[in-house]
N, C-alpha and C positions, 0 to 999 in steps of 0.2 A: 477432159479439158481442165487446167488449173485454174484456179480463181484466188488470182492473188493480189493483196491487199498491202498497202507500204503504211507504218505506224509509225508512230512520230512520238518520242520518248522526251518532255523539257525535265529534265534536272537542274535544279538549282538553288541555290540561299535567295534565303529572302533578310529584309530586314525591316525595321519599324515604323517604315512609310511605307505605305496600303498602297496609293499612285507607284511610286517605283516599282512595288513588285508587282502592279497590274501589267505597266510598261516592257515589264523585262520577259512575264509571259507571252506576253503578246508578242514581241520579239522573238521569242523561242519559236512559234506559232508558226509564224510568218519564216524564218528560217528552214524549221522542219517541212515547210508546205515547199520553199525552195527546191528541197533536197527531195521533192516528189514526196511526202506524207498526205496520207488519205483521212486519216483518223487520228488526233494530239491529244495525246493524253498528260495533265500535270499532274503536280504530286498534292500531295491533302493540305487543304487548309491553306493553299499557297498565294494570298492573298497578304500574310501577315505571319508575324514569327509565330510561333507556333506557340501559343497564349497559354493551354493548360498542364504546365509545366506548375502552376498557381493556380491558388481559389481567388479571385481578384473580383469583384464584381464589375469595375473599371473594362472588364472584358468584356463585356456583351455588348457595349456600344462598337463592336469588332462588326457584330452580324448586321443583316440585309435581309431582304424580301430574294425570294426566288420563284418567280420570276422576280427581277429587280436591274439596280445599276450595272454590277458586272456582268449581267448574260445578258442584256442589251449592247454594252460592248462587244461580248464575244459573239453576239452573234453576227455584230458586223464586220468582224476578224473572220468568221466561219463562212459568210457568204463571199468575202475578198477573195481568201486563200482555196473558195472550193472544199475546206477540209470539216471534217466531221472533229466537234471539240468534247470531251469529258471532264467537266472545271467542278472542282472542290471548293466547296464555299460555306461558311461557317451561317446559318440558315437561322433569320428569325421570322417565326412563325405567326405568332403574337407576344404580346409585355408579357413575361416568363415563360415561355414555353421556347426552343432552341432546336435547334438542329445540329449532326455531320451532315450534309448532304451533298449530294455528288450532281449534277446538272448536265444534261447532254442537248447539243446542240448540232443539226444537222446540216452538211454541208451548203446550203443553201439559206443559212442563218433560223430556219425553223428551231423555235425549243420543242423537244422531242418528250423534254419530262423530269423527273429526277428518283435518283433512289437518296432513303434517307437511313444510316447505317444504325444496323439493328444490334449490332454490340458495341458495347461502349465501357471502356478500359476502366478500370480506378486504379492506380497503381503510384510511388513516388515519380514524378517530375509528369504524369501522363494524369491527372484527374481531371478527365472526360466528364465523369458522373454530373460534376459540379454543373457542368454548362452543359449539357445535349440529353435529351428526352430519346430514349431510343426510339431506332424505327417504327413507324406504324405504318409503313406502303407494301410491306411484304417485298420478296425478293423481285427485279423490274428486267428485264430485256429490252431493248430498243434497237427497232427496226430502221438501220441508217440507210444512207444513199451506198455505202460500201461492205455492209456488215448487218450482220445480227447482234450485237453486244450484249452484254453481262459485265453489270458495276457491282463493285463491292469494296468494302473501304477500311484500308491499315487492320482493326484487331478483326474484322469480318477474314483475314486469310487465314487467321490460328485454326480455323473451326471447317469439316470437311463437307456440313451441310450447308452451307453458303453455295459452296461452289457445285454441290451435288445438286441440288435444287434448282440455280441459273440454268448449266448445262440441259438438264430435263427440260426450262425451258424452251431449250433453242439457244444460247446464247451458244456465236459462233467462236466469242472471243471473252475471256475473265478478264478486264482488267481494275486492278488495285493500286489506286492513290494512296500513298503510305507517308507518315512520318513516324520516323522511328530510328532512333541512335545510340548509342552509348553515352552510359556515365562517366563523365571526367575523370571522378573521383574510384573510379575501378581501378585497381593494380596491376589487376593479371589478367593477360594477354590472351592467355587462354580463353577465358570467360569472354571478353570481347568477339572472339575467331567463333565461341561455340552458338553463343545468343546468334550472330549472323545466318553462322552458315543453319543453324535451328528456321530462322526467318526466309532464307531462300527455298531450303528442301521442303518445307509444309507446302510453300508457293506447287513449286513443281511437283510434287505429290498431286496436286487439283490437276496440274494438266495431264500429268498420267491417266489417273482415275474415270477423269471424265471424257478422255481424248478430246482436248482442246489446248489451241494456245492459250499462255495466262503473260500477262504484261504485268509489271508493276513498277511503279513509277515513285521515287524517294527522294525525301530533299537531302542539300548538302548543308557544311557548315558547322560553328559553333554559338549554339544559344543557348546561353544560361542554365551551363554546366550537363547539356547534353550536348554530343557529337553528331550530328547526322549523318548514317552510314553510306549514304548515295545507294551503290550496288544497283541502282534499276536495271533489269531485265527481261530479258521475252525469251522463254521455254516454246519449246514445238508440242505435239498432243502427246513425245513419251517423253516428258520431263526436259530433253536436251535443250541446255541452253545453246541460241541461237544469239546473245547479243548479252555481254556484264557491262556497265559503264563503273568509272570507277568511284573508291569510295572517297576523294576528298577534290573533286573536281564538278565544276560545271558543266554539263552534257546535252548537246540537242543532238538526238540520235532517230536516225530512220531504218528502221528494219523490215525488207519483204515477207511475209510469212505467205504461206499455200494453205487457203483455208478447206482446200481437199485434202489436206492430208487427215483430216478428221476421217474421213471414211476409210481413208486406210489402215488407221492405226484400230479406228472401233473393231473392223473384220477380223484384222488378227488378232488383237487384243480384245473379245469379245466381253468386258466387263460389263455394259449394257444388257447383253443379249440373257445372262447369267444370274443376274440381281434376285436375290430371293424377298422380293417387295412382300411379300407376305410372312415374313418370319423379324419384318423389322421396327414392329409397333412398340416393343420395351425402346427403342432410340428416343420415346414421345416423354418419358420421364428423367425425373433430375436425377435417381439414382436408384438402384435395384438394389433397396437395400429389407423389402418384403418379398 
């Protein structure tokens, strides 16, 4: 018997009123639940443009309590629409202390929990470090009214033990809120085509590996000399994409996936069954270099 699950993708810009881009998620929400979505996933930090582009201290009056004002919203969106919500929200914890954190909400408006993302970028136009205290919940599964999920968020896709680790949970589904785009000031084309398509194949790489689908969901736009590449997509459990949205448009997208197909992909592809867990305790250091 299939047990199939319809996922609800919002892509979009956001811009410097917090209210508008709650509105326009919600929106999304409420459309993708239209179009039969069971489970909505947005893209990171989609509450506000996307702040750590700068060390600005002016930023951190961005964050909120989680639980707090928006997942009280959403979860009166989530009990409206029936659908299971995954909302990225820039997390304050206490006076200096911060979050990435990710919020799930169950189709019946229950908070389910949140994961709070355990890698966190320092890079130009992306200094995370400034504002977010890495994870300390450990990797999180949540048990929906449609799903077993697995969160993980933007740089948590670079890395193959994020998603090794959910999977062994039980997470039936990876999905990644991402913001992430090109430099304006890049010339070559090349370099834009390679960073991307580098950004989608690590994605589908996890769903191979682990036999699972992987969602990931990116904002669009131009903010302050970054491009945001859109691209959100959903991979089946051998990498094949099943849904690209594109990269300079707005997109509420609903896609079926068959969460059996995990069992068929694991049998023939027995990566699981194969794992030499005991030959893999050097993966616990930063480098083998004794």
């Amino acid at each position: 018997m299939s047990k199939k699950v319809n996922i609800g993708l919002v892509q979009m810009s956001c811009s410097a009123d917090l209210d508008a881009n709650l509105e326009k998620a919600i929106a999304g929400i409420r459309e993708a639940a239209a179009k039969g979505a069971q489970i909505v996933c947005l893209q990171e930090l989609f509450r506000s443009l996307y702040f750590c582009d700068v060390e600005d201290h002016h930023n951190f009056s961005l964050a909120e309590s989680i639980p707090g004002p928006t997942t009280e919203r959403l979860s009166e969106v989530a009990r409206e629409t029936n659908t299971v919500l995954i909302a990225s929200l820039f997390e304050k914890r206490t006076a200096g202390l911060y979050h990435n954190t990710t919020a799930v909400l169950d189709a019946d408006g229950t908070y389910l929990g949140k994961y709070r993302k355990m890698h966190i970028p320092d890079d130009p136009g992306y200094y995370e470090k400034f504002y977010f205290t890495p994870g300390d919940l450990g990797y999180k599964v949540f048990d929906t009214k449609y799903a077993r999920i697995g969160v993980l968020i933007c740089w948590d896709q670079w890395y193959p033990e994020p998603a090794r680790i959910t999977a062994l949970m039980g997470a039936e589904i990876l999905f990644y809120p991402t913001a992430i785009g090109w430099d304006t000031e890049e010339t070559d084309p090349k370099i834009d085509e390679e960073q991307y398509n580098a950004w989608q194949t690590i994605q589908r790489s996890h769903a191979i590996a682990n036999g699972v689908h992987v969602v990931s969901v990116n904002r669009v736009g131009l903010e302050n000399g970054q491009r945001f590449w859109g691209g959100s997509f959903v991979a089946n459990p051998h990498g094949s994409l099943l849904y690209l949205a594109p990269h300079d448009q707005e997109v509420v997208h609903v896609q079926e996936i068959d969460l059996n197909l995990t069992e068929k992909y694991r049998t023939t592809w027995p990566y699981f069954r194969d794992r030499r867990i005991d030959s893999y305790q050097p993966i616990t250091k930063r480098y083998l270099d004794e």
